[in-house]
Structure formats: structure tokens, C-alpha cells
N, C-alpha and C positions, 0 to 999 in steps of 0.2 A: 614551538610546534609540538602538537600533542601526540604521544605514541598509543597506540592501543595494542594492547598485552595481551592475544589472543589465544596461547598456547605454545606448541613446540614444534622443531621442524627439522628434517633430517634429508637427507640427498635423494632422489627419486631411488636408485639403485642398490638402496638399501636396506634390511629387512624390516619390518615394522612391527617384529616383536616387541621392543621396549620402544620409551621415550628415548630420546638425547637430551643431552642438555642444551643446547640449542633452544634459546628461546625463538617462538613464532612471533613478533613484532611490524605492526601495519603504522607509519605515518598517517595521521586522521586524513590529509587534504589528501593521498592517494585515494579515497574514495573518491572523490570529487569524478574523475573519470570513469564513476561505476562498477558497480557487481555484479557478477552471476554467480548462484549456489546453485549445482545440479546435484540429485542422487534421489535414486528408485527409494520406498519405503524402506525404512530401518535404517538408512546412510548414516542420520545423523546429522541430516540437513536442516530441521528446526534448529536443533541442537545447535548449531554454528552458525546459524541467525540469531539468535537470542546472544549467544554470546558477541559479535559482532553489534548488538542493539545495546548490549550492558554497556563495553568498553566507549559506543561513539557517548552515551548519555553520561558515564563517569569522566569523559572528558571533555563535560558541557556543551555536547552537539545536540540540537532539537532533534527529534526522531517521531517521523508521523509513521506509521506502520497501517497498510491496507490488509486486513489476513480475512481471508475465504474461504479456510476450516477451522478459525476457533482455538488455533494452537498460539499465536501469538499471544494471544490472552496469559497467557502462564507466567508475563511479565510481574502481574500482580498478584505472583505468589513468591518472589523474592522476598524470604520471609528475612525478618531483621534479627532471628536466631534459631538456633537448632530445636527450637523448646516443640518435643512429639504433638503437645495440644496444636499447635497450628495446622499439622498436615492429618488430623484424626477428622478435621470437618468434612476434608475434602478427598476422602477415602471413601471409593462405590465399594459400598460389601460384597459385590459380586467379584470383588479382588480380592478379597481374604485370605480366600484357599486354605480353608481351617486353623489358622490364626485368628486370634483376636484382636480386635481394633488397638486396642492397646500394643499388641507386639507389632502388628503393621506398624504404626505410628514410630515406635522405638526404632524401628529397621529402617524405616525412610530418611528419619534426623539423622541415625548414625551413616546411613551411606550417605548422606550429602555433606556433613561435617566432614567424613574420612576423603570425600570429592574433592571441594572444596582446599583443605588442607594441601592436599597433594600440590596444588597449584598457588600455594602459598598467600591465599587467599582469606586474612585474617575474620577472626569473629568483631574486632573491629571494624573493619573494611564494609564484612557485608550488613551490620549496622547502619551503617552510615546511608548505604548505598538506596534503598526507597525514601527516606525522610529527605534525598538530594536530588526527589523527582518532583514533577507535578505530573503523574500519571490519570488520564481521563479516558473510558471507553468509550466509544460511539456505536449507537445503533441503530443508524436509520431505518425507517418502516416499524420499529420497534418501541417499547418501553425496559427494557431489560436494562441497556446501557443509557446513557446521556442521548437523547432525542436530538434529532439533524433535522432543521428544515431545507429538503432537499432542493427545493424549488425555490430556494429565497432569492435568488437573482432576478427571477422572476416576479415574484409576487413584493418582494420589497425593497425600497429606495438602499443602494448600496454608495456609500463614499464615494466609489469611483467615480462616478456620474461628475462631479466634481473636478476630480485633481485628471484621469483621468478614464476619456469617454471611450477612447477604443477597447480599453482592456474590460471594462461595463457593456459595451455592445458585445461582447465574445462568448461574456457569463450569461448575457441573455439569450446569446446565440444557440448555447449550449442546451439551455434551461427548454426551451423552446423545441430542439429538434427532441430532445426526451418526451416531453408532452404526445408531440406529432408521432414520434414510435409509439406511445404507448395507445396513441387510438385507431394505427394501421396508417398513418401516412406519409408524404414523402418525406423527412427530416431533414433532407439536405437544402444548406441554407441560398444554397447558390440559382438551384434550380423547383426548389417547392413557392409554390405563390401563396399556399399555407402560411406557411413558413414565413415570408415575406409579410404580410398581412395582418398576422400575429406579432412581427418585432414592429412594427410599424406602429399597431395599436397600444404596447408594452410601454414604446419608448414615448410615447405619449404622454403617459401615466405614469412616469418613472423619471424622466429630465428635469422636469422644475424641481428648484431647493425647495427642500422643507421648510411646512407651513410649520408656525412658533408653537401650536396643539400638537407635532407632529414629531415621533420618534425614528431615528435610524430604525430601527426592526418591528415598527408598525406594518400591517400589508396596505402598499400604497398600489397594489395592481393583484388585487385576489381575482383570481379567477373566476368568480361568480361575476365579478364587473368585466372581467373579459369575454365571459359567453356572450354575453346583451351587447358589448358591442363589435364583436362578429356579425352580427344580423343588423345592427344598424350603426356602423361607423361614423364618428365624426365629420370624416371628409370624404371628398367626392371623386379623386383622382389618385391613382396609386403610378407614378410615376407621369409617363406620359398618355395613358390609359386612364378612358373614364374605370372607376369602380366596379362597375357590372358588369363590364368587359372583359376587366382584369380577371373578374372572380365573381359569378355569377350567385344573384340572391338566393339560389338552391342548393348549389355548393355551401356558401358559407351557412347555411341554417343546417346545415347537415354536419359541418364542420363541427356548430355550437352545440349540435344535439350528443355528439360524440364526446366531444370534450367535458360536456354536462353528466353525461352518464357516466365517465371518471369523475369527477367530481361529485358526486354521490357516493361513490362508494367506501364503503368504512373503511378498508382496507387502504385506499389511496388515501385517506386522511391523515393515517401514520407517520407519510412521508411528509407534511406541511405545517411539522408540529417541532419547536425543539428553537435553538439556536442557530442561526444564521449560517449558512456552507460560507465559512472561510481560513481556509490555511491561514493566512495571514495570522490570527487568534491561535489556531490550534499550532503555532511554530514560534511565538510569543515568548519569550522568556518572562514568567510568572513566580511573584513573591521570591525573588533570589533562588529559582529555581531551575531545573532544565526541563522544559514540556518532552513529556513522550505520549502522543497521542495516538490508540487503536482504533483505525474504524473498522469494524467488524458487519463483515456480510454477509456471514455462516449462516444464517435463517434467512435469508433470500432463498429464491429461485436460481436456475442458471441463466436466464434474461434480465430478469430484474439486478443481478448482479453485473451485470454487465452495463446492463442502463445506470444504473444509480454509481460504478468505479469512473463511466465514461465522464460522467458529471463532473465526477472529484476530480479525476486528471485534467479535465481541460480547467478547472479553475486552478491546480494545480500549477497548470504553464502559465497561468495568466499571474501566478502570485511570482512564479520564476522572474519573466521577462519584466517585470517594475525592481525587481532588486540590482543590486548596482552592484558592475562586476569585480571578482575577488579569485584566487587562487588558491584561498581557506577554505575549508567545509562549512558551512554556512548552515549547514540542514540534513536529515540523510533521509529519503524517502524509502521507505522496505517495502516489498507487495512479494507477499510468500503465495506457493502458488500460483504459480504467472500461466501457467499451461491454459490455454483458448484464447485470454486477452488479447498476447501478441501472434498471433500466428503468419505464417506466409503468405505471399498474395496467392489467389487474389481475395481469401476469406477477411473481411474490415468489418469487424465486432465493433463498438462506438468505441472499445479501449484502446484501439491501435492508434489511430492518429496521433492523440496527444502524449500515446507513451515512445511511437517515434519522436515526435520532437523533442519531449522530456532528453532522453538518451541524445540528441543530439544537440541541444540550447543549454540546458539543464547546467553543466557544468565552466561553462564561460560564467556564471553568478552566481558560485559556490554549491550546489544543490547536487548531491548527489544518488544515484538511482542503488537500490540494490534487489536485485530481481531472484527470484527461486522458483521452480520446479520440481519435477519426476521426471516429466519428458522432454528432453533437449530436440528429439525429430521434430516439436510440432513447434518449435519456435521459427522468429523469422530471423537468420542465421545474419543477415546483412545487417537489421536494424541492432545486433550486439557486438559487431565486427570491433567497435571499435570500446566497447568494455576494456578498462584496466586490469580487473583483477576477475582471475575464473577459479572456483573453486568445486573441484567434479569427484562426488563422494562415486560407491558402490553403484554402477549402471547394469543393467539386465541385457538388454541384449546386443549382439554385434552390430546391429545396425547402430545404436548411440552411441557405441564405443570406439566405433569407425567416423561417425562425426566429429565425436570430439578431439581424436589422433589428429584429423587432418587438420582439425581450429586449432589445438592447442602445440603441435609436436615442432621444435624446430624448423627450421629449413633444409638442416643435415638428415632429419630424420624421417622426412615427407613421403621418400621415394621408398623405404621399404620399412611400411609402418607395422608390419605382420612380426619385425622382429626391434623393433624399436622398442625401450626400457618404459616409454609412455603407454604401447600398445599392451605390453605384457602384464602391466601395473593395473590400470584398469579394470583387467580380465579380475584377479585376483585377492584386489583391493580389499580391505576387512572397514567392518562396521569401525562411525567414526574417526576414518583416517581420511584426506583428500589428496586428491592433485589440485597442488598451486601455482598459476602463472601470476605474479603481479608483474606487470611490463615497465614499471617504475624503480624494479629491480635488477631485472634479468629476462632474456627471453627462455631462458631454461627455466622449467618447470621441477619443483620439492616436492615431497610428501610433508602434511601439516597433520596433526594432531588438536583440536580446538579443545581451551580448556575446559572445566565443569561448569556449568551455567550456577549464575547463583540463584534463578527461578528455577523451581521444583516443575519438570517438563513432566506434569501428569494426562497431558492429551488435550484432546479440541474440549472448552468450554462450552457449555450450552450457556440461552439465553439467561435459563434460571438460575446457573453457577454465577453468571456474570452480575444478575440481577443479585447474589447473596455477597458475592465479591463486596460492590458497594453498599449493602448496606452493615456489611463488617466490619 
């Protein structure tokens, strides 16, 4: 059983002037039943995700990571020594502050050597530590990182068709109601005849085996041969409805004309270009390696990021529920900044559904979720009820601090949370420290200290850092 060495930990009740000796120690499979990281800016909350993403990948857990500012990227600056040349590239001059690149550079290595050290965290160790990844960016709609084709369930013959068709009808399912939002219509698969008409015609062109010319990630269903046959279908009855009843030849010329003028656009082209959407690869243990994959949505929109994460998590569940069940961590899934995705009813963003179920299947076949925030009020407070482990840096106001008392504080300490050691902690909490519940421990809540990331947390990456990332 693998431990992960997170830092240090001392009694809630305690000052948090120094460390203790107390080490902070997580069994890997206590993830398994989920995460939450909460804390307002400056907490410290990147900070204690990346460290939580080093330890699960040091102790050979695949880690996909969804990040939607750019900070998760900072993985691939775990540099493999303190030498200044490494952190002088990635030094904005508008950080100088009358210093020279040179002395910036000098003060970066030495505070992260002198970090580092503290936590006894050798120059062999953090050697070791990227040459024992197979770390890959992704950037769908983009060229910056590794190109996604977001639509590939759609446009091309997937495995599953084969071994298994439900979990193929789901990713088409999915592929489909994205489409239909993105040209204003109904996406839901139950009650859109779009919807229906479109999986109908997909699966058409998608279920026979491939022909012997014919590759897995050929487009066996491009959507230029979907438009033509929107307006003139192969067959004449959509259930027990003629055709033109079902869905009338002005509807669907109207349907194709829509879906055509997306398919025009340069901009949608981005997204149809790249490697095949499949966890399954990106969770792969490659060349004696441990995959840690970022899909990165920071140059999205906030729609688009939403369309394109709902995508990922319903194939996401779909790559869950085929794996065979375990009581090991199997996988750790991260998605930093979670605030809009899940929110309360009755608001159903495309990301809610499958990251309820995620949070609630997920963990019967070792997958486990680890979710982060700023804002604990806008989450949906039931769909995390059952999370193992909470970690709730620096909160801003009484309203979040009063959420969290009530989720996190005892039973003893419910009825008068205004003088409770949780409620006071909270208020007063210093950058970098948390409140910890793991319930695999204890229902009493510590104060944790996370130790020094061995990635250099210089901030949210842009496209074109990302794009110099790889080509360095």
C-alpha cells in the first residue's frame, strides 16, 4: 500500500506558528473516495494540489488533470535541479523589480533548494522525479499543446463498437448533444428528435467493422457526410413514424444548414484535429512510465469550456464503468477550479451530470475524483456529501465559513459552531495551512501544512509558454 508524504500535521487547537514533527501522511487508496481543496486566492490551494498530483504520480498513480486557469501546467516545471538557467527562461521581466535576470534566477533556485530541503526532499529525489513521468499537455480548439479531436466519437469508428456498444452509443451520445448546443438546439437525448436522427444516422456509419483500407482514427462519419444525409436519409421510418413526420424536410434542411455553417468555420476546425478523446490512452501506463496528463482549457471561452470538459467527463464515466472493480487507486482524476461546473440545482451546465456520477461510480473501480475551488457556496453541497477527505485553506467570508463548520465540525460541535475550535480556525487561518478531515482516519478535523511543490508554481501558463514548454 502506497503512502503519500504530503507534509505535516498538528492538532486543530494548536498554534500554527511552526511545523511539528508530525508528519502529514495520505494512504494512496484513501483517495479513492475523493477530494475537495477549498481556499479563497493566496490559500495555497494550487500549491496542495500539485503536491497531492507529485505524491499520487511518485507512487505510480496515472493522474489526468483538467485545469481551467493554466496553473496546473506548472507541473512541467519540475525541474530535475536547482541550476538558475532553468527558471531565467521563464522569468516576465515585469517581475524583476530592479533586479537582474540573473539575481531573480539566483533567488528562485535558492528558495526552492532551501523549500525543498526543509521537507527532506533530496536533489536525488527531485531528479528522478520528471524522467518517472510521461507528462503530455492537451489543448483542444488549440495548437499550443498536443491537439484533441474533440468530436472523435463522433466522426470516428471507436473500438468500442465492437467489445462494447453501449458504452459507444454514450460517447456518441455525448458527441452529438455538443454539436446540437453548439448550433442552439435541443441536446437532450431523450427528448430532442435532432438528437435522435443524428445518433441514428452516426450509428449507421459507425457500427460495421472496418474495411482492410481502413484505420481506427480514420473519419468514418465527417460531418460533411452527415450534413447530405440530414436532408436525404438512407431510410424512410424513424421508429414507428414515417420520416417526414418524424422530422419534417424543412426542419432537417435547416438542421443541415446550421450544422454546415459550424462546419465552415475556421475556428471549429481546431477542435477535429489532433488525437482521438480517449482517457483510456491518456491513463495508459507508457514506456515503464506513469502518464500524467493536462487537458488545458485556459484559452476557451466560459461556454466552450464547459461544452468541451462535459465531453471529457461523460467519456470519462464511460472509461470508469468498463474497468473492473478494485479498492486501489487506479487513477486520480484532478479538475482545479471546479466553481460553475458543479453547481446546485436547478443550474445543469453539460458538466454536472457526469461529474455527479463520476463522485458517485467512480470510486467502486478505483478512480478517484479530486475537485478544487475558491467558492464552496456555489457548489452542490449533496453531490460532495460523501467526499473522504476535505481540505479548506484561508475562506473570505462568513457565509463559507459557516458552510464549511456545519459540513465539516463534529457532531459535538454542530450546536454551537460560533465557539467551536473549527469555527475560530477558519476565521483566522494563515496562508498555506488547512483544515483536514480524512473520515478514513478520524471524524476529528487537524490543521496540515503541505509540503514544498517540487514544480516551480510561477502562475497560470499561457498558450505560448505551453507551446515553448514543449518545444524545450
Amino acid at each position: 500500500m502506497s503512502t503519500l508524504s504530503l507534509g505535516a500535521s498538528r492538532p486543530l487547537a494548536s498554534s500554527v506558528a511552526s511545523v511539528t514533527a508530525a508528519p502529514w501522511e495520505l494512504p494512496a487508496q484513501h483517495l479513492v473516495t475523493h477530494g475537495v481543496v477549498l481556499g479563497m486566492t493566496g490559500s495555497g490551494k494550487t500549491g496542495l494540489l500539485l503536491v497531492l498530483v507529485e505524491e499520487a504520480l511518485r507512487a505510480g498513480v496515472p493522474v489526468l488533470m483538467l485545469d481551467v486557469k493554466g496553473d496546473l501546467a506548472n507541473l512541467g516545471l519540475a525541474f530535475p535541479s536547482h541550476d538558475p538557467a532553468q527558471f531565467a527562461q521563464w522569468i516576465d521581466p515585469l517581475s524583476l523589480r530592479g533586479r537582474s535576470l540573473e539575481e531573480q534566477s539566483r533567488a528562485l533556485a535558492q528558495a526552492r533548494s532551501d523549500g525543498l530541503s526543509r521537507w527532506n526532499i533530496t536533489d536525488e529525489s527531485l531528479a528522478r522525479f520528471l524522467p518517472s513521468i510521461d507528462l503530455h499537455v492537451l489543448t483542444p480548439g488549440s495548437t499550443a499543446g498536443e491537439s484533441v479531436h474533440i468530436l472523435s466519437s463522433l466522426e470516428r469508428r471507436s473500438p468500442r463498437w465492437d467489445t462494447d456498444v453501449t458504452a459507444a452509443r454514450n460517447a456518441l451520445s455525448a458527441a452529438i448533444s455538443l454539436v446540437l448546443r453548439l448550433v442552439d438546439r435541443d441536446p437532450d437525448p431523450a427528448s430532442s428528435r435532432e438528437h435522435v436522427l443524428l445518433s441514428l444516422l452516426a450509428e449507421a456509419q459507425l457500427r460495421p467493422p472496418l474495411r482492410s483500407d481502413e484505420r481506427p482514427d480514420d473519419d468514418r462519419c465527417p460531418l460533411s457526410t452527415l450534413v447530405r444525409m440530414i436532408v436525404e436519409p438512407p431510410f424512410a421510418t424513424v421508429g414507428a413514424m414515417e420520416l417526414d413526420d418524424f422530422l419534417a424536410p424543412s426542419a432537417r434542411k435547416d438542421l443541415a444548414a446550421a450544422i454546415n455553417a459550424l462546419l465552415a468555420s475556421p475556428t471549429f476546425a481546431a477542435w477535429r484535429t489532433g488525437a482521438s478523446l480517449s482517457p483510456e490512452s491518456w491513463l495508459a501506463p507508457r514506456s515503464n512510465k506513469t502518464p500524467a496528463t493536462i487537458l488545458s482549457v485556459a484559452h476557451l471561452d466560459d461556454e466552450q469550456r464547459a461544452l468541451v470538459l462535459g465531453l471529457v467527463l461523460e467519456e470519462l464515466l464511460e472509461y470508469v464503468r468498463a474497468q473492473s472493480g478494485t479498492s486501489s487507486l487506479r487513477a486520480l482524476i484532478v479538475f482545479d477550479e471546479v466553481y460553475g461546473f458543479l453547481p446546485p440545482h436547478p443550474a445543469n451546465p453539460p458538466t454536472r451530470r457526469p461529474l455527479i456520477a463520476l463522485l458517485k461510480q467512480a470510486r467502486a473501480f478505483g478512480v478517484g475524483l479530486l475537485l478544487a475551488t475558491q467558492n464552496p457556496m456555489d457548489l452542490d453541497y449533496r453531490a460532495l456529501s460523501n467526499a473522504g477527505l476535505w481540505c479548506v485553506g484561508r475562506l473570505q467570508t462568513d457565509a463559507d465559513r459557516a458552510r464549511i463548520t456545519e459540513a465539516l465540525a463534529p457532531t459535538s460541535h454542530r450546536r454551537s459552531k460560533r465557539e467551536s475550535p473549527l469555527a475560530d480556525t477558519l476565521k483566522r487561518l494563515a496562508p498555506r495551512w488547512f483544515v483536514t478531515r480524512n473520515v478514513h482516519q478520524s471524524d476529528e478535523c487537524v490543521l496540515v501544512q503541505p509540503r514544498h511543490a517540487m514544480s516551480w508554481l510561477r502562475g497560470p501558463m499561457t498558450g505560448r509558454e505551453i507551446a515553448q514548454w514543449r518545444s524545450g
